[in-house]
Every structure is written in structure tokens, then in C-alpha cells.
KEPA-653987 format. One record per residue: residue in three letters; y, x negated, z negated of N, C-alpha, C in turn. Coordinates in steps of 0.05 Angstrom, whole numbers, padded with zeros to 5 digits, always signed. Layout:
BEGIN
ALAYXZYXZYXZ ...
***
This chain:
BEGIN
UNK+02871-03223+02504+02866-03235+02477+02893-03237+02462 UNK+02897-03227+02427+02919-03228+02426+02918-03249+02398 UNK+02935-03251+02385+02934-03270+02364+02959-03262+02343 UNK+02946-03271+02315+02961-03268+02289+02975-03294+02279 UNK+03004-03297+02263+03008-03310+02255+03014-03322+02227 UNK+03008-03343+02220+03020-03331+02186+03033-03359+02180 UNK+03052-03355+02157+03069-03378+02145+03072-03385+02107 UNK+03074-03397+02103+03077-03399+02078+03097-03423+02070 UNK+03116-03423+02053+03132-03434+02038+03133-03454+02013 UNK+03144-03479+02010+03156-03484+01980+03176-03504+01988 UNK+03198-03501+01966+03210-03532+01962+03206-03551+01949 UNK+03209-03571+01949+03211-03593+01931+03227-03615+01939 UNK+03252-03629+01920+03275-03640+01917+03295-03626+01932 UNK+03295-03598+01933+03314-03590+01961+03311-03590+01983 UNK+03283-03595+01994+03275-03602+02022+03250-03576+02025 UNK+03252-03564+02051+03235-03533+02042+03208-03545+02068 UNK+03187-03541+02056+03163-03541+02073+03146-03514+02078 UNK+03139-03515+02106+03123-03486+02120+03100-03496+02132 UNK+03076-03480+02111+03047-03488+02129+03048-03462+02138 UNK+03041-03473+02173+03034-03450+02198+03000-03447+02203 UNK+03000-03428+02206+02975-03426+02222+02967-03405+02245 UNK+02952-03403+02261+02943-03384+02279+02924-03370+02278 UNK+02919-03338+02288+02888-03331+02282+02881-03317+02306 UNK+02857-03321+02323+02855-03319+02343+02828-03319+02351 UNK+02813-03303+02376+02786-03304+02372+02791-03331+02399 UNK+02769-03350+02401+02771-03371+02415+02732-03376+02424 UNK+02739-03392+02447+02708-03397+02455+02695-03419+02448 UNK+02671-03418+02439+02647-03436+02430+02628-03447+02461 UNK+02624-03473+02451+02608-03483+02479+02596-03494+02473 UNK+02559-03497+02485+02543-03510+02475+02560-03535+02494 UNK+02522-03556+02490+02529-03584+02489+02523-03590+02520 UNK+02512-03570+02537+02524-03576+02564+02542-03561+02570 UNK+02570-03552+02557+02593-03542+02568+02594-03516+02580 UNK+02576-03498+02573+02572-03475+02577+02582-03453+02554 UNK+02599-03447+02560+02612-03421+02543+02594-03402+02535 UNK+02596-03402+02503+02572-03381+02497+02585-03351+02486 UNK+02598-03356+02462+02613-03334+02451+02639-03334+02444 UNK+02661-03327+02445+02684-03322+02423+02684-03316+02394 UNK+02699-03328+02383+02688-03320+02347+02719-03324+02341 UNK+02724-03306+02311+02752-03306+02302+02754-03335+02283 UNK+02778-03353+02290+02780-03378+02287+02812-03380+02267 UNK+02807-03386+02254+02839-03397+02240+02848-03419+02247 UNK+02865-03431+02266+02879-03454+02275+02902-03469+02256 UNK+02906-03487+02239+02924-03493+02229+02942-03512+02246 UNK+02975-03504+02248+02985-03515+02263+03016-03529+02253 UNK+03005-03546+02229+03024-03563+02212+03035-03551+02198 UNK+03045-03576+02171+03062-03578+02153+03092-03583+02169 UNK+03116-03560+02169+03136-03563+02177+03168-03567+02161 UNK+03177-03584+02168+03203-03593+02149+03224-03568+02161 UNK+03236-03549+02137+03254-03531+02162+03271-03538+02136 UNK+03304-03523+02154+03328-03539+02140+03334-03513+02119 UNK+03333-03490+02119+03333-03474+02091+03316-03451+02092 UNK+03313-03440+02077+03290-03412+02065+03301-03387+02082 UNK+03319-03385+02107+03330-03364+02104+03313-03352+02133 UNK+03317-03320+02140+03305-03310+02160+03293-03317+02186 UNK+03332-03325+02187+03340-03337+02215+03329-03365+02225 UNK+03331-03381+02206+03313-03407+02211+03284-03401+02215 UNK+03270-03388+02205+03240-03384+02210+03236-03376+02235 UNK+03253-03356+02248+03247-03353+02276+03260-03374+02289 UNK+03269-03394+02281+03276-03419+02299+03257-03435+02299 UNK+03236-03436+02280+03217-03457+02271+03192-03448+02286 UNK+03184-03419+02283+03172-03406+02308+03176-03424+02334 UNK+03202-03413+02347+03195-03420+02367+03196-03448+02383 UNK+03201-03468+02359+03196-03493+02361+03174-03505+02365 UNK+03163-03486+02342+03127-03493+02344+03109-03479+02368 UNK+03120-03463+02383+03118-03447+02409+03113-03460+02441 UNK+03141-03467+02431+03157-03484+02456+03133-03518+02456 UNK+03125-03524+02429+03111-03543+02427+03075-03548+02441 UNK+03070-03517+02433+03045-03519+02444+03044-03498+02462 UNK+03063-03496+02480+03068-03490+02514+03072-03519+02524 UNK+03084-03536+02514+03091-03567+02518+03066-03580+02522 UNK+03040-03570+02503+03024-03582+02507+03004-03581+02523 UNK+02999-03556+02525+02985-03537+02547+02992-03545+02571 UNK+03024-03542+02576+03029-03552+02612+03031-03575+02617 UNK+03019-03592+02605+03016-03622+02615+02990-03624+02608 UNK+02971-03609+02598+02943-03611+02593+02920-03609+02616 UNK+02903-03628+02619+02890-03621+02642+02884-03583+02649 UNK+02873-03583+02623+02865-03544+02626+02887-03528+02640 UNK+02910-03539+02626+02945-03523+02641+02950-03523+02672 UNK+02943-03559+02679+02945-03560+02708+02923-03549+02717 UNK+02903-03543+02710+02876-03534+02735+02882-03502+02725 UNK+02903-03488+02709+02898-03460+02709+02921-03445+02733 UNK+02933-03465+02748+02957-03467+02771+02983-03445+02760 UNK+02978-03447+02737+03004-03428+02727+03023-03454+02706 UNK+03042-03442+02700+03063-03449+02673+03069-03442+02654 UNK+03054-03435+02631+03059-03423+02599+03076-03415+02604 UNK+03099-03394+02587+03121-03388+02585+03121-03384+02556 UNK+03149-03381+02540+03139-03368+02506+03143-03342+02514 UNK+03154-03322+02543+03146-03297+02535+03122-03297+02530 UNK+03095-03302+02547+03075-03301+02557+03063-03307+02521 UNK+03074-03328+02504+03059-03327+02484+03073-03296+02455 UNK+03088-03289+02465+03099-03271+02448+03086-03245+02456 UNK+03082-03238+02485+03065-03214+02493+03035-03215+02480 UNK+03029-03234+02471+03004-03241+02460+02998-03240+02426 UNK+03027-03238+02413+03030-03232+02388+03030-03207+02377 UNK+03005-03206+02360+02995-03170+02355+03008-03174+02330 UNK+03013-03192+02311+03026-03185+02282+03026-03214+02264 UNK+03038-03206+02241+03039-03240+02225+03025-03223+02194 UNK+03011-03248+02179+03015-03245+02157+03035-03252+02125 UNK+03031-03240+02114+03054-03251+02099+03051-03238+02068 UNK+03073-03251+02058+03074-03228+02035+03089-03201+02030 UNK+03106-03195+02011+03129-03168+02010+03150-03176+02010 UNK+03161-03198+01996+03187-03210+02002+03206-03195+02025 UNK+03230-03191+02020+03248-03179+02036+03252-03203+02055 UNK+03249-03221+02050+03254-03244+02080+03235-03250+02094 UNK+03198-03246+02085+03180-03239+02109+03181-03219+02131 UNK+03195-03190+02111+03205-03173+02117+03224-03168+02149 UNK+03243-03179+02128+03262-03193+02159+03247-03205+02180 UNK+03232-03231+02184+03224-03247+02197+03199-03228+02216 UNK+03191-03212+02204+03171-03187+02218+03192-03173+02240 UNK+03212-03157+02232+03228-03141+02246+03243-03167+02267 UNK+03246-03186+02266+03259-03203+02282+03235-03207+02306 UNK+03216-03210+02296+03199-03215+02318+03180-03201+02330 UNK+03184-03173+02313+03186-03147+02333+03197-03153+02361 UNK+03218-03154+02359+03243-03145+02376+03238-03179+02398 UNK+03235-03194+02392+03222-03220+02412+03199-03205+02427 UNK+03180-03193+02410+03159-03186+02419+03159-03160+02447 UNK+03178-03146+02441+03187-03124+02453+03212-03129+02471 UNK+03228-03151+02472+03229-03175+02495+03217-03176+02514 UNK+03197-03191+02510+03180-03211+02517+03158-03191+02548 UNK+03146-03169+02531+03134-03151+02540+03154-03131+02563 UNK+03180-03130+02559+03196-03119+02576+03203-03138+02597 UNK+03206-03158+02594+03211-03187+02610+03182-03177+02625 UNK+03158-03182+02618+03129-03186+02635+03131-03161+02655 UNK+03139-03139+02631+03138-03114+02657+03159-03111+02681 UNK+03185-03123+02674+03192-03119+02692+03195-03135+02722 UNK+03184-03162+02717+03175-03182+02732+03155-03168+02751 UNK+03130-03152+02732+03112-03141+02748+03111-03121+02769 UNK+03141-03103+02761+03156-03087+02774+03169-03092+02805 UNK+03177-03119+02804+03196-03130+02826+03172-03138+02843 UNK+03151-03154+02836+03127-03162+02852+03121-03141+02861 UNK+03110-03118+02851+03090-03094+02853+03108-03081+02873 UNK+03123-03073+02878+03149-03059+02883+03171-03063+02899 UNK+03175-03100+02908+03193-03106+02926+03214-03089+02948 UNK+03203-03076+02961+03213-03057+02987+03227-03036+02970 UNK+03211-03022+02946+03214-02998+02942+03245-03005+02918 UNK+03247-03032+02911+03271-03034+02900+03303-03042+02911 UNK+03297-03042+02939+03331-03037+02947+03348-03033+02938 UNK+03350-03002+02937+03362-02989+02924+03376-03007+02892 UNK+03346-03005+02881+03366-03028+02853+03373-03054+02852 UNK+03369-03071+02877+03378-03093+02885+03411-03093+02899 UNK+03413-03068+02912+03447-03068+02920+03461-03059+02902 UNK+03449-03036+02880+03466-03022+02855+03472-03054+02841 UNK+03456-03072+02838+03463-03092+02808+03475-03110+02827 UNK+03470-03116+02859+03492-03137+02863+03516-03127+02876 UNK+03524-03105+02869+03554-03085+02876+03565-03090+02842 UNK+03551-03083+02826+03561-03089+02793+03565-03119+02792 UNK+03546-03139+02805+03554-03160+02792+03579-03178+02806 UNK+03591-03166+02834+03618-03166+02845+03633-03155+02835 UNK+03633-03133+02820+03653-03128+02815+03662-03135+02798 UNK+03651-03136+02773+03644-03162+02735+03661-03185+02753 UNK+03651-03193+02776+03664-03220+02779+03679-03221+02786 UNK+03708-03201+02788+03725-03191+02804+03742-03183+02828 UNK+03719-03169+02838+03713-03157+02861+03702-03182+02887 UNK+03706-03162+02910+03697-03178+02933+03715-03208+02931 UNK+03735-03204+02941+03750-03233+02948+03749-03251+02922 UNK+03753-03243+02899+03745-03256+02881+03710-03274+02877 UNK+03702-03262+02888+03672-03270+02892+03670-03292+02911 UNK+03679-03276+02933+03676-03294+02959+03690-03324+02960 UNK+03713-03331+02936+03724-03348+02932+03708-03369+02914 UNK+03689-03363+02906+03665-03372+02884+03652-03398+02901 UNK+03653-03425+02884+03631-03436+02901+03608-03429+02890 UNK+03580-03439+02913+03558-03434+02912+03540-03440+02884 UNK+03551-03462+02871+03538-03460+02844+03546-03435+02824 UNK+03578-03431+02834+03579-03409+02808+03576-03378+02823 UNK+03555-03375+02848+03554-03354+02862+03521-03349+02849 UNK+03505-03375+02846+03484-03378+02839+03478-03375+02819 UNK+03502-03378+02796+03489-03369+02757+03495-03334+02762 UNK+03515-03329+02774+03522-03297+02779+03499-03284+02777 UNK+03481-03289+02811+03458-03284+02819+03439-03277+02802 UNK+03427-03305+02782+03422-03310+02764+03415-03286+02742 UNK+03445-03288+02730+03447-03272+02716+03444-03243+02720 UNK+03442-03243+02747+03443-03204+02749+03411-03198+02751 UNK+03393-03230+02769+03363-03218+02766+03360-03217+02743 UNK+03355-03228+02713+03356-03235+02688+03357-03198+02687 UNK+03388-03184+02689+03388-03157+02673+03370-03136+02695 UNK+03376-03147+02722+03357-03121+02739+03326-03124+02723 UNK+03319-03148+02712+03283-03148+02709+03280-03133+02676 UNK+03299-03135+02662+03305-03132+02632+03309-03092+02630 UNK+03321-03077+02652+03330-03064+02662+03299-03037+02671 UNK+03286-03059+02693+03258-03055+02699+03248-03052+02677 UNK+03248-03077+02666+03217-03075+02645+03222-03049+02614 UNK+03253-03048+02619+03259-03025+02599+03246-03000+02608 UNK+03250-02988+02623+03246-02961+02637+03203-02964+02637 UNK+03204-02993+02646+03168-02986+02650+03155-02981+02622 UNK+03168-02996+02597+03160-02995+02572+03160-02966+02562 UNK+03184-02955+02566+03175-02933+02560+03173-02912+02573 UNK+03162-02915+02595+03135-02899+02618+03119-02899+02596 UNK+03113-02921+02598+03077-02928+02586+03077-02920+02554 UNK+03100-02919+02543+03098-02910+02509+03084-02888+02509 UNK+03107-02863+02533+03118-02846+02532+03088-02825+02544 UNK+03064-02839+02562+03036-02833+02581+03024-02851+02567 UNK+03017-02857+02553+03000-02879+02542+03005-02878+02518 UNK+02990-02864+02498+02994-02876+02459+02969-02902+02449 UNK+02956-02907+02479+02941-02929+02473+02951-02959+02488 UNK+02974-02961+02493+02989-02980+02509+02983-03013+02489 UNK+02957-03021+02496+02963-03047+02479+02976-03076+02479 UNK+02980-03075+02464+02990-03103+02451+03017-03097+02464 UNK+03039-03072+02468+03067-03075+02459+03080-03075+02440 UNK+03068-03063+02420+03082-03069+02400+03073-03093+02373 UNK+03090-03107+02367+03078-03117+02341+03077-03101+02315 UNK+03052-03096+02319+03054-03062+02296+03044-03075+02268 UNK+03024-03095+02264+03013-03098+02241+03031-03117+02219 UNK+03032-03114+02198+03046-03127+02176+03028-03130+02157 UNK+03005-03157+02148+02987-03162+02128+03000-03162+02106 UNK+02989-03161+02080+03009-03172+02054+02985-03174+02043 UNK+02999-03203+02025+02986-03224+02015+02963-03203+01992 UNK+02938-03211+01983+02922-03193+01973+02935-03189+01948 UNK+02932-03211+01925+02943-03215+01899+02965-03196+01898 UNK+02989-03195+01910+03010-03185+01913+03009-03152+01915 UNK+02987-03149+01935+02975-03125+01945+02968-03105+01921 UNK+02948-03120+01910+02935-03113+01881+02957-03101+01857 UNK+02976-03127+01853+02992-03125+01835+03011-03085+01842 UNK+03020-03091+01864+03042-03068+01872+03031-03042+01873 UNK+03006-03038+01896+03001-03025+01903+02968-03013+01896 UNK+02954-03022+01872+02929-03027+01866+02933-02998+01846 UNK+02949-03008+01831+02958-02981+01811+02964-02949+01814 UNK+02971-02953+01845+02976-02927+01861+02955-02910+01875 UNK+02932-02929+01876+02915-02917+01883+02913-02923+01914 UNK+02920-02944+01926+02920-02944+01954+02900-02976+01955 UNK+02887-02968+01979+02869-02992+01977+02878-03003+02004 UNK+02876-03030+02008+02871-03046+02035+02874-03033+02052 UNK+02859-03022+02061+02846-03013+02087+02869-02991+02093 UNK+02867-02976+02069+02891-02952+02077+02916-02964+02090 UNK+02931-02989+02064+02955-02994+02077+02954-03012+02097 UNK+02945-03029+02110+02932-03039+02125+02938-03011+02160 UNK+02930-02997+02159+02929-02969+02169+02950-02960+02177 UNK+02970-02950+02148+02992-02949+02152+03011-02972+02153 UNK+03011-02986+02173+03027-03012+02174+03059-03001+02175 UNK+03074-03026+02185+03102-03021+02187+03097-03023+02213 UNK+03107-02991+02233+03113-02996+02259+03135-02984+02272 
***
């Protein structure tokens, strides 16, 4: 199941407000708790105080609001009885596109969370890699901890390390071996697969009015550009 996001803007006295919302198909239950259908649902998920209008802040406000309802989820009865732990990759592999308007700074805020998105999905694959694959990765388990001795300057240099700073090392080298993995599997699957879903965040909505105004004149309708998204 994947999900859309959209934001909107204004200031007033110098103080900038963002209504969020989510779009998502979600399940309906009658009245003895029996799941009947999924239907596409618009979730509104607050009026937010952010500190200026600019790119970079919006993807901070993202993942505030992210981090918030993973927060809420894993302390939620539903969270504990699903025996897992949200992650925000796990909600970013799940992000098919945002809406917005044309503005060069929705613009931006699209291409920024592309690249989270395509993260996120390299992170999942390559995790899935090391599970799936254990034995058969040796080989890239002594290549990245021979590199990450040597970064740390060499053997005796290492071996002089206490155990906490032997352990962010570690750390840090599974971090690039899985980043590493999930690169190479991503584009396997681009490369054998042109139906690989939900890697990329391919769609870019624009606001209708807006739509009309720019592109109404040209002869392009909805659906077309819509079609041809930004990917």
C-alpha cells in the first residue's frame, strides 16, 4: 500500500503555517469489527508552525511529522501486537508522490524527497540482501571490514581502539556494506524490471487552477500531464 502527500502554506505576522495531509487507501469495518473494504481516504495531519518558507525546512517538518506518527504507532496497541518497529525508512518506501503546486520550492521539496525516497528503498533492499544471503556474503563482509581497518589506521591502530570506538567503526561499515547492497540490488531490479514498484517517487500533482492557468492554453490536459510526470 503506498501513500501521497500534500502541503500547503501562508504567513501571517512573520510566523509561516503548513496544513499537511495524507492520501491513502485505508480499511473500513463494520460494527462487529470485521474488515470489509479499503477506500481512498484523505487524512489531515495538522496545522504546523515551521521557522521559514524555505526548501530545506519542509523536509525537516516532514520528517518531524514522520518521526511523530511512527511515535505513535510504536507505542500503539496495533504497533505492539504487529511484533515489529516502524522505521521512517519503512514510511518513505511507502511514498509514491506529493502534491503540490509549480513553485520552484515545491519543486525542490519533490527532488529532495526523491532522493529520501530512493534512500530509504536502498536501505530496505539491502537489509533484505544480508538476511536473504548471509553465507553467500563473506566475501563482502571481509572486503568492508579490511577497508574499515585500514580508514582507521591500519591493524595496530585499530587494535589499540577501545571497544566502544571498535563498535561505532563496526557500525559504521554495516551502515555502508547495506547502502552498498541495496545500491547494486536497485539497480538489478531498474535494470530487469521497468515495472519495479513503488521505487521511485515518480508522480508530481499540480495544483488544478494553476494547471489551467499555465498549461490549459497549450493544449495539454490533466491526464496527459499527469502521465508525463517529473521522473
Amino acid at each position: 500500500m503506498g501513500l501521497t502527500i500534500s502541503s500547503d502554506g501562508t504567513s501571517h505576522h512573520s510566523i509561516n503555517y503548513n496544513s499537511c495531509h495524507v492520501n491513502l487507501k485505508a480499511e473500513t469495518y463494520s460494527t462487529n469489527g470485521k474488515m470489509e473494504i479499503k477506500e481512498q481516504v484523505t487524512c489531515f495531519l495538522g496545522i504546523h508552525l515551521s521557522v521559514d518558507g524555505t526548501s530545506e525546512q519542509a523536509i525537516k517538518d516532514w520528517d518531524t511529522i514522520f518521526a511523530k506518527i511512527i511515535e505513535i504507532f510504536n507505542n500503539s496497541p496495533l504497533g505492539q501486537c504487529s511484533g515489529t518497529l516502524m522505521q521512517l525508512v519503512d514510511l518513505f518506501v511507502k511514498l509514491l508522490g506529493m502534491h503540490s503546486d509549480h513553485c520552484s520550492k515545491e519543486k525542490k521539496d519533490f527532488k529532495q524527497l526523491q532522493k529520501k525516497k530512493k534512500n530509504a528503498v536502498e536501505q530496505i533492499l539491502g537489509e533484505n540482501k544480508i538476511l536473504e544471503l548471509s553465507n553467500e556474503l563473506l566475501p563482502w563482509f571481509f572486503e568492508a571490514n579490511d577497508e574499515m581497518i585500514k580508514a582507521a589506521g591500519g591493524k595496530d591502530k585499530y587494535e589499540s581502539l577501545c571497544q566502544e570506538e571498535k563498535d561505532v567503526l563496526h557500525s559504521a561499515m554495516m551502515q555502508k556494506l547495506i547502502i552498498r547492497l541495496g545500491q547494486d540490488a536497485y539497480e538489478e531490479m531498474c535494470t530487469y524490471s521497468s515495472t519495479f514498484e513503488n521505487s521511485d517517487l515518480c508522480i508530481f500533482w499540480w495544483c488544478r487552477r494553476n494547471f489551467e492557468a499555465e498549461f490549459a492554453p497549450m493544449g495539454v490536459s490533466p491526464t496527459q500531464h499527469i502521465v508525463g510526470s517529473t521522473k
